[in-house]
C-alpha positions as CSV (number, residue, x, y, z in Angstrom):
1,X,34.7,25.8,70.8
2,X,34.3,21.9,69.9
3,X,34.9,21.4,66.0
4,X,32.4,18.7,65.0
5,X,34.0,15.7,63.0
6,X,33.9,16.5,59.3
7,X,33.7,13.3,56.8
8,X,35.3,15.7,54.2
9,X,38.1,16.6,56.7
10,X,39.0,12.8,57.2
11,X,40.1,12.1,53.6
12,X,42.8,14.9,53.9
13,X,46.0,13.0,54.2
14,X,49.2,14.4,55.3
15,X,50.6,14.2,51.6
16,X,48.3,16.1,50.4
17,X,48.5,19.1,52.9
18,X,52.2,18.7,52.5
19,X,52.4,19.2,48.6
20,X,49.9,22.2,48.5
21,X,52.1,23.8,51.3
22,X,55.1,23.0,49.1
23,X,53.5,24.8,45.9
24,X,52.4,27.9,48.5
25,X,55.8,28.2,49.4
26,X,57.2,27.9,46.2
27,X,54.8,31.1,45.0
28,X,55.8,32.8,48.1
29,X,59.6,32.2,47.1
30,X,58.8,34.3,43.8
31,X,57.2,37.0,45.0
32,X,59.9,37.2,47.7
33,X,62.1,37.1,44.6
34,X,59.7,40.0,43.0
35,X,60.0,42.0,46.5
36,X,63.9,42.3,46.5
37,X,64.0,43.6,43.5
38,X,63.1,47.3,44.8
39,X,65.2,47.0,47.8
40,X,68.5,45.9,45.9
41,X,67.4,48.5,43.6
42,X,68.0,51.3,46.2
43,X,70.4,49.9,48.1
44,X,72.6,49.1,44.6
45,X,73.6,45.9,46.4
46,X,72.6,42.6,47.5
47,X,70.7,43.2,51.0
48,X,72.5,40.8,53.6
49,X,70.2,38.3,54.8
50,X,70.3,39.1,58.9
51,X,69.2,42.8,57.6
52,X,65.8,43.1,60.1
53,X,64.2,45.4,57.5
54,X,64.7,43.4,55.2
55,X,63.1,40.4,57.4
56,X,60.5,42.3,57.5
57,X,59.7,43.4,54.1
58,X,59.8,39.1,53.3
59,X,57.5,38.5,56.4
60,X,55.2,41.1,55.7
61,X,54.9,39.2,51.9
62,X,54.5,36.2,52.9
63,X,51.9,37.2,55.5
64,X,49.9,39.3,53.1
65,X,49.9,36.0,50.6
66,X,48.3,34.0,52.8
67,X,45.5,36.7,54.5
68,X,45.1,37.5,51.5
69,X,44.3,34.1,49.9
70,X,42.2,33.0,53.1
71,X,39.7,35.9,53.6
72,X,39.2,36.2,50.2
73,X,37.3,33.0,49.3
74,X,39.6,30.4,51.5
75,X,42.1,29.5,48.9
76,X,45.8,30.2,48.1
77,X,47.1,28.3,44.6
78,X,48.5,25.2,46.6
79,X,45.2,24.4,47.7
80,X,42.9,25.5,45.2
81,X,45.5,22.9,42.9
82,X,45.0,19.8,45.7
83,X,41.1,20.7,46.5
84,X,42.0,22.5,49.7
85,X,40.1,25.1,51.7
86,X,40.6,26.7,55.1
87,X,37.4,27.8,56.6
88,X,36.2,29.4,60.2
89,X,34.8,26.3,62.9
90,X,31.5,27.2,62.2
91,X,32.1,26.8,58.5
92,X,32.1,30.6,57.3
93,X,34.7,32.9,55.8
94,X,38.3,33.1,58.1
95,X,38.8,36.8,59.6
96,X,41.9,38.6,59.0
97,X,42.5,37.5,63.0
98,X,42.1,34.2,62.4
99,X,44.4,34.5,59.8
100,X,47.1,36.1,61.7
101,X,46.2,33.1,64.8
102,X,46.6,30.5,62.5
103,X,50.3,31.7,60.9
104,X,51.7,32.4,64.0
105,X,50.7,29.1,65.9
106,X,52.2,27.6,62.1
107,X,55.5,29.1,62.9
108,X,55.6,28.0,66.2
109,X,54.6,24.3,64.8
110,X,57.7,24.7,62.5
111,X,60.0,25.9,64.8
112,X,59.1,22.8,66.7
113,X,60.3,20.6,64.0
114,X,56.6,20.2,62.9
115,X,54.9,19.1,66.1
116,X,51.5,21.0,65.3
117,X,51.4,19.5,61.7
118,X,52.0,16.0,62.9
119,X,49.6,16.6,65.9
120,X,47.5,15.9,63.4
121,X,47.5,12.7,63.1
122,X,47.1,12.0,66.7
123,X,43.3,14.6,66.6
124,X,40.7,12.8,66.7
125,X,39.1,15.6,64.3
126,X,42.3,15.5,62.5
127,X,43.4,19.0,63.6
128,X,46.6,20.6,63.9
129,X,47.9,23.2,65.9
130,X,47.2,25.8,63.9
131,X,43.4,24.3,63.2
132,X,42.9,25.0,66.6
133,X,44.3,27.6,67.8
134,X,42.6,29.6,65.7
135,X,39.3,28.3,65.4
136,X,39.3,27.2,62.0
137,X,39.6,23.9,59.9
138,X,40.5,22.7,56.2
139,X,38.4,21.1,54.4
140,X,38.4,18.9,51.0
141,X,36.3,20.4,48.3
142,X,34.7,19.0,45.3
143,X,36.7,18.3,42.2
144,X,35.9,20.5,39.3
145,X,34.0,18.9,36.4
146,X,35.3,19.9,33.1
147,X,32.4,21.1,30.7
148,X,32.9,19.3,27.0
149,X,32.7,21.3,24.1
């Protein structure tokens, strides 16, 4: 499926996806934090990073962050903070598949130094990997307005 050119999708500079990914991941580092705190707890000693299970447990938070975050109205923190949302092509809600597309083609990107981030800049639609492989696009939103009182 073709994603039409969005006007709203063109002012969203790399900078700006960059920072909001950094504050994500900066969240996702705490409630990593949060998640050892069980698993040291039974073990009764720091759990050795290589541990698989242990992998797992972080992956599993990390993933459930960001499903999470996109199903449920398109937002994590980093983006709701930079005017950021992640939307199906066809400009409804992402699926829980979608989600799961979209992280996985983001891993690959970053296992390839970032290719499908910076791919971006060479999409006409301003796309990356992840964009596209799973069928969905982010979006600028409208600033909030501040009622007076």
């Amino acid at each position: 499926m073709k994603i039409s050119h969005n006007a709203d999708q063109t002012s969203i500079g790399p900078l700006r996806r960059i920072i909001a990914g950094v504050y994500d991941w900066l969240l996702i580092l705490a409630l990593c934090m949060v998640g050892s705190i069980p698993v040291v707890a039974v073990i009764g000693e720091p759990v050795p990073t290589g541990n698989l299970f242990y992998q797992i447990a972080l992956m599993l938070i990390s993933t459930s962050y960001f499903c999470y975050c996109w199903t449920h109205g398109g937002q994590t923190p980093g983006m709701k903070t930079w005017y950021l949302k992640v939307e199906s092509a066809d400009g409804g809600a992402v699926s829980t598949r979608q989600c799961l597309q979209r992280l996985a083609a983001a891993t690959v990107s970053f296992g390839l130094l970032g290719a499908g981030f910076w791919w971006a800049w060479t999409n006409p639609e301003g796309l990356t990997w992840h964009d596209q492989w799973s069928n969905t696009r982010v979006k600028r939103t409208a600033k909030r307005t501040r009622k007076k009182t």
